[in-house]
C-alpha positions in Angstrom: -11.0 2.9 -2.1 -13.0 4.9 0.6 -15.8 6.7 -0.3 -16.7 8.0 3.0 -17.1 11.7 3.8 -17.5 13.6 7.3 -20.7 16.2 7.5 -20.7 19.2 5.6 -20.3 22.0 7.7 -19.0 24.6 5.0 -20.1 25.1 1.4 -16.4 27.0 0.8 -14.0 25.0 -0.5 -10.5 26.5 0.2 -7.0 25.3 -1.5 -4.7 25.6 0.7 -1.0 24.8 -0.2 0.3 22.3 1.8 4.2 21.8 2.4 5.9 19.0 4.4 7.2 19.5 7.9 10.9 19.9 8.7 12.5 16.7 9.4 16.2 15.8 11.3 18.9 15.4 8.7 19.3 12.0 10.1 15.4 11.1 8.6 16.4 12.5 5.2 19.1 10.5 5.2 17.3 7.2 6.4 14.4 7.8 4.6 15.9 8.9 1.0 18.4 5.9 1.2 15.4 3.1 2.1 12.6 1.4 -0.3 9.8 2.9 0.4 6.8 1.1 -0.8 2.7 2.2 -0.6 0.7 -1.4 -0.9 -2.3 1.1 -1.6 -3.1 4.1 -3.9 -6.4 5.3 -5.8 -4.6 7.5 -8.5 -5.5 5.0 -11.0 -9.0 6.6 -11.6 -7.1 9.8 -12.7 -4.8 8.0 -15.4 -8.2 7.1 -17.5 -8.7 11.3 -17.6 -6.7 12.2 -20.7 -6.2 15.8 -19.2 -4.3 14.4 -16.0 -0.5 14.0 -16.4 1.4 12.3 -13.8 4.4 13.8 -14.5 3.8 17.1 -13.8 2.8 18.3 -10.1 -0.5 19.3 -9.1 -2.6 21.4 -6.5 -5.4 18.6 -5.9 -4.9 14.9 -4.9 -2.3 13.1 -3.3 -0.1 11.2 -6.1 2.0 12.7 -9.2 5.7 11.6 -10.0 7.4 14.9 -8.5 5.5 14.7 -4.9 6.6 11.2 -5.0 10.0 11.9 -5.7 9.7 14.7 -3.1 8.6 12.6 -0.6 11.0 9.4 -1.7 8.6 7.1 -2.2 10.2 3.7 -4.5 7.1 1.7 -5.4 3.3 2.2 -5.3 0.9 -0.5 -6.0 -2.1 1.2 -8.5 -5.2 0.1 -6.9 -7.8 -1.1 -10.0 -11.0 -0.7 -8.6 -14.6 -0.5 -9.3 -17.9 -0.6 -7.7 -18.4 -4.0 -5.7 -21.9 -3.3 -7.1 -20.7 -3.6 -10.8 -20.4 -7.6 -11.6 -19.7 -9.5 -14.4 -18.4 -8.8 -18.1 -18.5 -5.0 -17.3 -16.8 -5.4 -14.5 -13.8 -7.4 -16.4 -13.8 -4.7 -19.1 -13.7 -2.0 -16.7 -10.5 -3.7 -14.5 -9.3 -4.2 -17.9 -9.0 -0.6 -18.7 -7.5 0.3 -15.8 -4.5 -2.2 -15.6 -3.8 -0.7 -19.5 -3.6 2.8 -17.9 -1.8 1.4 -15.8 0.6 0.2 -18.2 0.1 3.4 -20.5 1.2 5.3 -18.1 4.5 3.5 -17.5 4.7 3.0 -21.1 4.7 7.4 -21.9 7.0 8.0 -18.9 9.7 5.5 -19.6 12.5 8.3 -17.8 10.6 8.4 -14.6 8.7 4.7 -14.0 9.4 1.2 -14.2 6.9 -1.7 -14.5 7.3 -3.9 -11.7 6.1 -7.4 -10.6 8.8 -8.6 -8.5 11.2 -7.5 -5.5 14.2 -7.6 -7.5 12.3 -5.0 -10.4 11.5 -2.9 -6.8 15.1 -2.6 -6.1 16.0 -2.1 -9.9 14.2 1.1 -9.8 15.4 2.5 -6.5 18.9 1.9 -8.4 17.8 4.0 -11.2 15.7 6.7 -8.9 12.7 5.8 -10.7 9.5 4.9 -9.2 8.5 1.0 -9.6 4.3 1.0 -10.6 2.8 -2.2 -9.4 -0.6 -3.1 -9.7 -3.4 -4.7 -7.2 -7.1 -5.8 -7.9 -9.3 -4.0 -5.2 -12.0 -6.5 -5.5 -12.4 -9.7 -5.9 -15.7 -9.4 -8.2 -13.8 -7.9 -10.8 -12.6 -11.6 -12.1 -16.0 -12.6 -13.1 -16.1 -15.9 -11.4 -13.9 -16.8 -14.0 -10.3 -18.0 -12.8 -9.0 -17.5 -16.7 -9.5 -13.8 -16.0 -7.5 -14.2 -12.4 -5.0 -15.8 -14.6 -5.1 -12.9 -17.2 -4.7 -10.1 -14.2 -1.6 -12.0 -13.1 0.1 -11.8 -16.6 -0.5 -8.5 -17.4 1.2 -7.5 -13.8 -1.0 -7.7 -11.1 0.4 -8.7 -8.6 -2.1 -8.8 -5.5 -6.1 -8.7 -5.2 -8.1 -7.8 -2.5 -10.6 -11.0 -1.9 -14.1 -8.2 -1.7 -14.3 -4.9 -1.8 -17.3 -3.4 -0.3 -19.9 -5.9 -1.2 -19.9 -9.6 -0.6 -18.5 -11.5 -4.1 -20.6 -14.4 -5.1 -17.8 -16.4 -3.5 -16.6 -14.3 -0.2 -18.1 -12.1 2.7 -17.1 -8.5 3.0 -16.3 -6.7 6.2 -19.2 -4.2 5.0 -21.8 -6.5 3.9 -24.5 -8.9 5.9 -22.6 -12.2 5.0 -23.8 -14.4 3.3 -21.4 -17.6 2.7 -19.7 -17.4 6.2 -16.4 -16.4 5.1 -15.1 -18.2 2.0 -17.3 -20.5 -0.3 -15.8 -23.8 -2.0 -15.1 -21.7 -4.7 -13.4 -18.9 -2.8 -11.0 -21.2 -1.4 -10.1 -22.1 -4.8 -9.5 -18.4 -5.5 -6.8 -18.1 -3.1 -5.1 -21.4 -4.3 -5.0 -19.9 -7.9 -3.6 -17.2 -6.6 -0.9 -18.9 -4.6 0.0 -21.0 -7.5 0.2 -17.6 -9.6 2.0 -15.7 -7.3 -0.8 -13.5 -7.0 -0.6 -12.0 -3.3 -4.0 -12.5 -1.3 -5.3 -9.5 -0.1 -7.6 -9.6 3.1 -8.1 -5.9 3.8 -12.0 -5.3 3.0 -13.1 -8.8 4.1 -14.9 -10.2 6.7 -13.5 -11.4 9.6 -14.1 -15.0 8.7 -13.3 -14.9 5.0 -9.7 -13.7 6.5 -9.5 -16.8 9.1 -10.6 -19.1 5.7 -7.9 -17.7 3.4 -5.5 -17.7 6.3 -6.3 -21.7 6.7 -5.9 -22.2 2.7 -3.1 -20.4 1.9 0.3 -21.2 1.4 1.7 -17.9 1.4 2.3 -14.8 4.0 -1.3 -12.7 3.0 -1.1 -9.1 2.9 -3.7 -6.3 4.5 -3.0 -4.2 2.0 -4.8 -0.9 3.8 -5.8 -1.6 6.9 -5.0 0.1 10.3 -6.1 -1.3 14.2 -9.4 -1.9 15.2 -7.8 -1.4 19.4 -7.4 2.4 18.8 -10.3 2.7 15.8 -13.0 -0.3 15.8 -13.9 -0.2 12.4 -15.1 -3.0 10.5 -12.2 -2.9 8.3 -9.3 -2.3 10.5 -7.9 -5.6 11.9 -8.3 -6.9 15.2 -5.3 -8.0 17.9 -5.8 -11.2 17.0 -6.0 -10.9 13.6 -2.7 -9.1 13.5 -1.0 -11.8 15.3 -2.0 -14.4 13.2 -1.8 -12.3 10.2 2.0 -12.3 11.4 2.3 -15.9 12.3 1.6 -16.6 8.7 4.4 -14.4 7.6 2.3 -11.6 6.3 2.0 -7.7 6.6 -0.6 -5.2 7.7 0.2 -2.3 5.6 -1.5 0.9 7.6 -3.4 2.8 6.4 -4.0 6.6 6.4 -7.9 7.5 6.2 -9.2 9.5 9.0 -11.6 7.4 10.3 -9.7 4.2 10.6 -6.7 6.5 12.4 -9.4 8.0 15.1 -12.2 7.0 17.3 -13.3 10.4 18.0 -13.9 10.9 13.8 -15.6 7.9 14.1 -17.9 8.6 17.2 -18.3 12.4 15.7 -20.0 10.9 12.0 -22.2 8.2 14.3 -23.6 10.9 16.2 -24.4 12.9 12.7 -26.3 10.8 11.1 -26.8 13.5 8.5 -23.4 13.5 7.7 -23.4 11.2 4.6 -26.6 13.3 2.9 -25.2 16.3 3.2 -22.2 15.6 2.1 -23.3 13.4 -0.8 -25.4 16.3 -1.8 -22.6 19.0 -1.9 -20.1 16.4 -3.5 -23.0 15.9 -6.4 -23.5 19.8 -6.8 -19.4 20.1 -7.3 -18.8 17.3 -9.2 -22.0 15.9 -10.6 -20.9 12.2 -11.3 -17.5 12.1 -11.8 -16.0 10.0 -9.5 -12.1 11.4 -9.4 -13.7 14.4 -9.0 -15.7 13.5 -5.7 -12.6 11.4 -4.5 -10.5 14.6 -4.8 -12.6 17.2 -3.3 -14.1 15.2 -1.1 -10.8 15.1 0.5 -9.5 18.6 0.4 -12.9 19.6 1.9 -13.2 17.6 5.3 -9.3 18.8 5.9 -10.4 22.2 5.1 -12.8 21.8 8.1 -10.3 19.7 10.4 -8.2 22.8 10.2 -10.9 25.3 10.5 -12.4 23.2 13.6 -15.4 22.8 12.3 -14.8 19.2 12.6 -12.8 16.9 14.7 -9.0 17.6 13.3 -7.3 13.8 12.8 -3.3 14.6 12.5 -1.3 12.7 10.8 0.6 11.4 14.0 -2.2 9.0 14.0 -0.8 7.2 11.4 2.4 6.6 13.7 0.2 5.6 16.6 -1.0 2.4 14.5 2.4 1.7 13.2 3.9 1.5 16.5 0.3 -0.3 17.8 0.9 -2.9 15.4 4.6 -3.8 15.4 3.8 -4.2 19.4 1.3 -7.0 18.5 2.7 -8.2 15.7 6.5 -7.9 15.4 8.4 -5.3 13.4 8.9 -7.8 10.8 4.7 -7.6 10.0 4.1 -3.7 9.6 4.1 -1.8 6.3 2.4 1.2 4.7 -0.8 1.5 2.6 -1.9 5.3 2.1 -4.8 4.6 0.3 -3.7 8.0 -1.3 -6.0 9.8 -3.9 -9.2 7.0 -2.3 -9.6 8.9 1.2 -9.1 11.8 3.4 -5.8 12.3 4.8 -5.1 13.5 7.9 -3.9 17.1 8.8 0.4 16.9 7.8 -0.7 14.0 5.7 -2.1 15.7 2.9 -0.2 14.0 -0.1 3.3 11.9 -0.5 6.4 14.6 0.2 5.0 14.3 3.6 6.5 10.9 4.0 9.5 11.1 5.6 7.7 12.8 8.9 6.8 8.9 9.1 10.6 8.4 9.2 11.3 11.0 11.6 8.6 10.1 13.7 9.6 6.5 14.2 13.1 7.5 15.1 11.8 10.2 17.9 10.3 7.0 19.0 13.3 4.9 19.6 13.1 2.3 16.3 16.3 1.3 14.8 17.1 2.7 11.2 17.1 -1.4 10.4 13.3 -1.4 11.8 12.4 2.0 10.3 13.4 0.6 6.7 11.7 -3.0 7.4 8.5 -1.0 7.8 8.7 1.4 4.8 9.5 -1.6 2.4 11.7 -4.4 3.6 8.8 -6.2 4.7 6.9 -5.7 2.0 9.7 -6.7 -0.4 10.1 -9.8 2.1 6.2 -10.9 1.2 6.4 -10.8 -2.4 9.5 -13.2 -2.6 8.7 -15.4 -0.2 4.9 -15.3 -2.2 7.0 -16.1 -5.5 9.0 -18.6 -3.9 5.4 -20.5 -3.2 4.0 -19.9 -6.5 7.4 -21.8 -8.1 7.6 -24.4 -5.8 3.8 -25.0 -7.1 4.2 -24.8 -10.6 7.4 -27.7 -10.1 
């Protein structure tokens, strides 16, 4: 989850509807007919508000079932996530209640979702032209230091976790953080071994550049980026560099791209590091619209900085970006390496990006580009799919 927000050059918040562009019959019937799979979504906060239905669609965020359905989307992976900052006991109670909204939710809308930990359950539901809801731990700190709590994720569904999140764990070095164990402690590496044997993907989006190498070395199965785009066309800390990507793909595993404005551009980055008084101002009018709600901050926070893209008042980040690092990526990496990770309803989208119907522009996109409709549907899901067995085939051959 992002919780970054461009400066605040409006106090008006405007709504503006938002519809997907026209797409060649050819997408629609490439995209509509392929697993699509999002390694990466935020609406999980919003399933703890009992006045939020998911099954009916909405003016503000990014995720409900009919959006999805508009924009033929198969599986989406729940992020749980709290605070880095929040450790310990609360922090399991809190992860906790999320992976049971989680659940609830699948459990009140048995027509239109399917609870899904494996690659087989994926394809079950595009089958039955439901969505599959899969769950991933954004946060290592969230287990407590406790690898009975790693084990209790993995059986109630999760099926990936992100080593950090923001902050350095006791036991691993964030991408955001001064580091502190230089990469992976002792302990770490026994993390991703647990998880291995679980079949628990390992998540290295968030982490330091070091704790990735360390869990590369350690694990025995392909590791995902779950949201992460390139640090060649946007250095962020938490995109990943050439090199990462290749090895990332020499290991078997997928960088699943993702969406957030300032991982997609440069020039959004360069504009917020020459406003430094970006993050106050915006802070302050996020606290005078939504006090401290959280899903509330996530959600307007968004709707406001592409309300100023499109006004001008800020540097406008299209969604074509999001191509750009796709087709970055599957030149460094493969085709067989590239997936997507929104990070829907945690960050703001780019302009033509602004919720999930707007998929299949992806599709049409990549086609315009020259990929074969084999490549195109490795990227939206094959790949993904291709991880999580061959993660499960580990975790077996493990347990023999």
């Amino acid at each position: 989850m992002i919780r970054q927000f461009a400066v605040l050059l409006s106090g008006v918040l405007m709504t503006v509807p938002t519809f997907a562009q026209s797409v060649s019959e050819k997408a629609r019937k490439l995209h509509f007919s392929s697993i699509v799979i999002d390694t990466h979504d935020d609406t999980t906060q919003r399933l703890l508000d009992p006045h939020f239905d998911i099954a009916v669609p909405h003016t503000d965020g990014n995720i409900d079932l009919p959006r999805m359905r508009d924009g033929g989307l198969t599986a989406i992976f729940f992020s749980i996530y709290i605070s880095g900052k929040i450790m310990g006991p609360d922090a399991v109670k809190q992860a906790l209640d999320q992976i049971d909204a989680v659940r609830e939710t699948v459990r009140k809308h048995p027509n239109g979702m399917i609870l899904a930990t494996t690659a087989d359950d994926i394809r079950e539901a595009k089958k039955q032209h439901k969505i599959a809801a899969l769950m991933g731990v954004e946060g290592g700190h969230m287990m407590g230091n406790d690898l009975a709590v790693l084990r209790t994720f993995s059986e109630l569904g999760v099926r990936y976790m992100t080593l950090t999140h923001m902050e350095n764990t006791e036991w691993a070095d964030s991408s955001t953080a001064k580091p502190e164990h230089n990469g992976l402690t002792d302990f770490g590496k026994d993390v991703v071994r647990e998880m291995n044997r679980l079949g628990v993907m390992v998540d290295i989006s968030h982490v330091s550049d070091k704790t990735f190498y360390d869990a590369l070395a350690i694990s025995k199965a392909p590791l995902i980026a779950s949201h992460s785009s390139c640090r060649a066309l946007s250095n962020a800390s938490r995109n990943m560099t050439d090199d990462m990507i290749r090895a990332l793909a020499k290991n078997g595993g997928v960088i699943q791209i993702n969406y957030y404005v300032g991982f997609l551009s440069q020039q959004f980055r360069d504009y917020e590091a020459a406003h430094p008084e970006a993050e106050t101002e915006v802070r302050e009018e996020v606290k005078k619209r939504c006090g401290t709600d959280e899903i509330c901050a996530g959600v307007a926070g968004d709707q406001i900085v592409r309300e100023l893209m499109n006004t001008g008042k800020l540097p406008k980040v299209d969604w074509t970006l999001i191509v750009d690092h796709i087709d970055h990526a599957v030149k460094i990496a493969g085709v067989d390496h590239v997936g997507l990770g929104s990070d829907f309803d945690g960050a703001v989208m780019p302009v033509g990006m602004e919720d999930a119907t707007h998929l299949p522009q992806i599709t049409d996109a990549l086609l315009k580009k020259g990929y074969s409709e084999s490549d195109i549907r490795k990227i939206l899901g094959e790949n993904t799919l291709r991880v999580m067995s061959e993660v499960q085939r580990v975790s077996r051959d493990l347990n023999k």
